[in-house]
N, C-alpha and C positions, 0 to 999 in steps of 0.2 A: 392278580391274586390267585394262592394257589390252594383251595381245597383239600387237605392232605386227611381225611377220613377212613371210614370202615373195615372190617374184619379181614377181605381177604379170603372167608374160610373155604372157597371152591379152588384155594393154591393150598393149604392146608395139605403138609402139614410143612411146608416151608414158611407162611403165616400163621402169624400165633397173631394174639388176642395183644402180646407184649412184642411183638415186634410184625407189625402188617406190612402189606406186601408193596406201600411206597417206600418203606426204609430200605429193601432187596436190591439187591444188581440180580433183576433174576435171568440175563440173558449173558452176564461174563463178560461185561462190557468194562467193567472197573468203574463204575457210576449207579449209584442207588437209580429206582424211577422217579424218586424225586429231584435228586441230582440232577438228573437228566430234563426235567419239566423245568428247572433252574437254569439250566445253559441255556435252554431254547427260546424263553422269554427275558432275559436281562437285558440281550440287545435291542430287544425293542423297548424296555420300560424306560423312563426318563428318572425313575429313582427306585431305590429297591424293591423287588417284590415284595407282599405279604404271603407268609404263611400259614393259613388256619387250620390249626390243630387242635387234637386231643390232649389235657395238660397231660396223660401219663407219657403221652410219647414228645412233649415240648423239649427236652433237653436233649434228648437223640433229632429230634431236627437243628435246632441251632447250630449241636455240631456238625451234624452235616453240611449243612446252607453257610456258615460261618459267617462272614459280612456282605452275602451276596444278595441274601433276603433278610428282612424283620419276621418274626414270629409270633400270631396272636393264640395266646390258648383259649380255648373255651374249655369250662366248666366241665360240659357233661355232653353227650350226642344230641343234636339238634336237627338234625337234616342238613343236606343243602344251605337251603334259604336263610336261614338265622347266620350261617358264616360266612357265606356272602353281602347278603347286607351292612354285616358289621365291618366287615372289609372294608363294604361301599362306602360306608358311613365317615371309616377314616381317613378315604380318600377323597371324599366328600367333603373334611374338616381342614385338610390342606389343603384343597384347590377346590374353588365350587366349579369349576369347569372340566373339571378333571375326568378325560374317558378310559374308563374299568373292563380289562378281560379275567373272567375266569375260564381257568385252565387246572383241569384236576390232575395229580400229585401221581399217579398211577396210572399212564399211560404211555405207550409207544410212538412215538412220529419221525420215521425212517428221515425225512425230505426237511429239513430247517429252513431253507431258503423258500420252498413251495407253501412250510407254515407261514414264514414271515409276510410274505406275499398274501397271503389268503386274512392273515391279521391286519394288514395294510386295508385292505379291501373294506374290510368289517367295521377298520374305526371310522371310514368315510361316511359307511350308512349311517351309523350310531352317532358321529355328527349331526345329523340330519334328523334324530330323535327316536331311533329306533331302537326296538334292542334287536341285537345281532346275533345269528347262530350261525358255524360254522358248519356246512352240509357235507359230509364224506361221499364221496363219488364210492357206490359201491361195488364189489369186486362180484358180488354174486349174490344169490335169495337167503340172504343170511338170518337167523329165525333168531339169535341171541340180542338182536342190538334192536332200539326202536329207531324208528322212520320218520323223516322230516317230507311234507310234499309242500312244491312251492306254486305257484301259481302259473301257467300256461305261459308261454311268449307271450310280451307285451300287454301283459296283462299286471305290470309289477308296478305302475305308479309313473308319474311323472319327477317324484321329489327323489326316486331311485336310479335316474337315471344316469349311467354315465359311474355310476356306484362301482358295480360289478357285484351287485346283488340283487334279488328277487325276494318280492312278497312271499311270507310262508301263508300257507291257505291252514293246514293244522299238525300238528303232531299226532304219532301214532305208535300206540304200545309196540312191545316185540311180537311179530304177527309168527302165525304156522307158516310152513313151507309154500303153500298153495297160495296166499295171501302176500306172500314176499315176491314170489313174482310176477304175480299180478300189478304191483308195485312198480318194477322193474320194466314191465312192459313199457308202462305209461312213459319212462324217462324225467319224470318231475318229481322223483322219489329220491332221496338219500339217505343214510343212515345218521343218526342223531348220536354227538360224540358229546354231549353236553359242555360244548364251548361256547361259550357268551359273551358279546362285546359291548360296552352301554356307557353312554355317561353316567358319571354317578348319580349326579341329581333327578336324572330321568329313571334310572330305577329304582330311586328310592321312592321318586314320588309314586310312579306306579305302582310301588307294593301299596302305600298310604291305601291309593283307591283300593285296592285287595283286600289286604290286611293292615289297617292302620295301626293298631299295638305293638305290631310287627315291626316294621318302620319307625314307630316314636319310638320304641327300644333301643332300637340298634344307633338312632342316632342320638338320643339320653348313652347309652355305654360308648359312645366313640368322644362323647365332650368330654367325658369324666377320664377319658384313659391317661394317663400318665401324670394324674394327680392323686393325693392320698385320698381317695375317694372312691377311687377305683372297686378296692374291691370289694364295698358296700354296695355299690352300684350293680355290679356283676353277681353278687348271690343275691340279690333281690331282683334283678331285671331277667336275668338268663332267663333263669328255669318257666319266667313266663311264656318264654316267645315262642310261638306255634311250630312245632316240629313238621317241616314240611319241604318237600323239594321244590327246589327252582321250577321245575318244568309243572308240575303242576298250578303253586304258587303265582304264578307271571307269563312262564312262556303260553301255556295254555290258552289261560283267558286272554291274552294282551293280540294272539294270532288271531280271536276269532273278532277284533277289532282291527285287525290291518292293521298292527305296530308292530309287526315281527319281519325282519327281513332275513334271509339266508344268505352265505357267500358260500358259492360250491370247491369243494377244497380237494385235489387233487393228489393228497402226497399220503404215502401207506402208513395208514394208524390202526391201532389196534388198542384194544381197552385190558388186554388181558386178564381176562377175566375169570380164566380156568384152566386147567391143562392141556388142556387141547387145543387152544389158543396159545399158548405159551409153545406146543411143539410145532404151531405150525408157523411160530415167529424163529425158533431155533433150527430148524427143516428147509426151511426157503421154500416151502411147495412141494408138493409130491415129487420132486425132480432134487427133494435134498436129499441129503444121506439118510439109510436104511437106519442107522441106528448114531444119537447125540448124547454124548455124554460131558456134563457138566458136574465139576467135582475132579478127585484124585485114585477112582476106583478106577480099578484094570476092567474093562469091558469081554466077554468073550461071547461073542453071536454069531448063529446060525438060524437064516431062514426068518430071520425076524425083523420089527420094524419099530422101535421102541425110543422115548427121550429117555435118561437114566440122570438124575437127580443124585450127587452121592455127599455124604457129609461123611465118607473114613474113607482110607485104603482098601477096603475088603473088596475082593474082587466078588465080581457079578456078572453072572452067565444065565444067556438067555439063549430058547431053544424053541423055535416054533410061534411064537408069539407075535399078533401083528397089531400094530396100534394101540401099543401101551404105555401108562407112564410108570419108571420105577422111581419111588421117592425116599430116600434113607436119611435121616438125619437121626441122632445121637439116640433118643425116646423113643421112635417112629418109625417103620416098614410098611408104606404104602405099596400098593400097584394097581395101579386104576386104569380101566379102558377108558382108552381118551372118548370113546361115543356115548361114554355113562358122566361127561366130567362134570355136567350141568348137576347134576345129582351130589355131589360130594358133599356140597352143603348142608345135607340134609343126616348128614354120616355124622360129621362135625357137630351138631345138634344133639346129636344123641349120645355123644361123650359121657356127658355129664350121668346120664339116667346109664352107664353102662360102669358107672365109676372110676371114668378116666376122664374125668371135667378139667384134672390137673393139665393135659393134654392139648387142652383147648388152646 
């Protein structure tokens, strides 16, 4: 199942409100990121992905995904957890044995064969009743993303063994600097990509224990789907179900009960989440080129270190400038210090009270 949600607004203003930043190919690859989340998971599924969506962006995925995934829209933003479930819930109503990966719709994973590998891994544990999360081996004291810790050597269980997974001990927000590598030291730290592997019956039941309305919902709107029923069922059930994320919802509480396992996953992913992320996936590392440009604008630099974003031909010169992103599209003249990029969001908010909410 694939998550295909929220704004986007820290890619802003290449995300809008009407086309977020899973519809994009924002790396020039000739493949949306959801496209891309599409190829990467069909080899492993045994019948086509789900896609849960937004209904305003349902018909821009179908054409996208065309007969490779199904498409469920939901109603209105729910978090996580409600589109998940209901996922579970359908995959739940075709096969009660049925083991469910979620896989968010907006994300990068250079290495397919090292995902595949690492998802192999996950369904083994989650056989075994656990829910699964995929642990990123991280690359350094990264303060954007939160933290998975897993439990010591030989400290993971006797029913994990042979898995190629370890007991998680808890999850951990996005820490500051000082706290990330404190993390890092230990070695039983990863970064938390919100990948999830589970039978479905076992995650549905564990939300029951959590959130039971949660649960009876999602599996009341998966009997009713594809009968004229449906969307009686769906304007009277949705708008109940507690808006809330996975990780808080299940992974949380479920880790501090020893039902959470992790499989440590090796292959370079990125959640792109902002500019500066995005140039450091178009850069290859400080060892990329000085200046990337994306688009059909003529670039002219000196002395600079810049991504350039372009949506015309108009040429764009840059002079002195280090670590910026230039962003043009039709409405729009960004240029953002990729060290300010966590902040953009916060730009994008104030559209509106500036009289450019059209913008958003």
């Amino acid at each position: 199942m694939i998550p295909a949600g929220g704004s986007g607004t820290r890619l802003w203003p290449l995300s809008r409100r009407d086309r977020p930043k899973f519809l994009l190919d924002l790396t020039d690859s000739g493949r949306s990121l959801l496209q891309q989340t599409v190829d990467r998971v069909l080899p492993l599924a045994d019948r086509p992905p789900l896609v849960i969506t937004g209904r305003a962006h349902a018909a821009e995925v179908e054409t996208q995904v065309g007969s490779d995934a199904r498409v469920l829209a939901e109603p209105s933003p729910r978090n996580s957890m409600p589109a998940i479930a209901l996922a579970a819930a359908v995959a739940e109503r075709e096969d009660a044995d049925a083991v469910i990966g979620s896989f968010a719709a907006d994300h990068l994973v250079e290495d397919a064969a090292a995902f595949a590998g690492a998802v192999e891994k996950a369904r083994a544990a989650a056989e075994r009743g656990y829910l699964v999360t995929l642990g990123i081996t991280p690359t350094g004291p990264a303060t954007g993303f939160g933290y998975i810790e897993r439990a010591a050597d030989g400290a993971a269980g006797a029913d994990l063994a042979g898995s190629g997974a370890g007991a998680v001990v808890r999850f951990v927000e996005k820490p500051d600097r000082e706290r990330a590598e404190q993390f890092l030291a230990t070695g039983r730290f990863s970064w938390n990509a919100g990948m999830f592997v589970a039978r479905a019956a076992m995650l549905l039941d564990a939300l029951a224990e959590q959130i039971p309305a949660l649960a009876a919902g999602a599996r009341e709107l998966a009997a009713g789907m594809g009968t004229e029923e449906e969307p009686a069922l769906m304007a009277r059930i949705w708008p109940t179900l507690t808006s809330i994320a996975i990780d808080h919802a299940l992974a949380e509480p479920l880790a501090a009960q020893g039902r959470v396992a992790v499989v440590p996953a090796d292959f370079d992913w990125d959640d792109v989440g902002d500019f500066a992320a995005l140039a450091r996936q178009l850069r290859a590392g400080e060892a990329g080129p000085d200046v990337v440009v994306l688009g059909d604008a003529a670039v002219l630099a000196e002395d600079s270190r810049a991504t350039v974003y372009s949506g015309s031909a108009r040429p764009v010169a840059l002079l002195g400038v280090q670590g910026v992103s230039v962003v043009e599209t039709e409405d729009v003249l960004l240029v953002l210090a990729d060290e300010r990029a966590q902040d953009l969001g916060a730009l994008v908010r104030g559209l509106p009270a500036a009289g450019l909410g059209h913008l958003g």
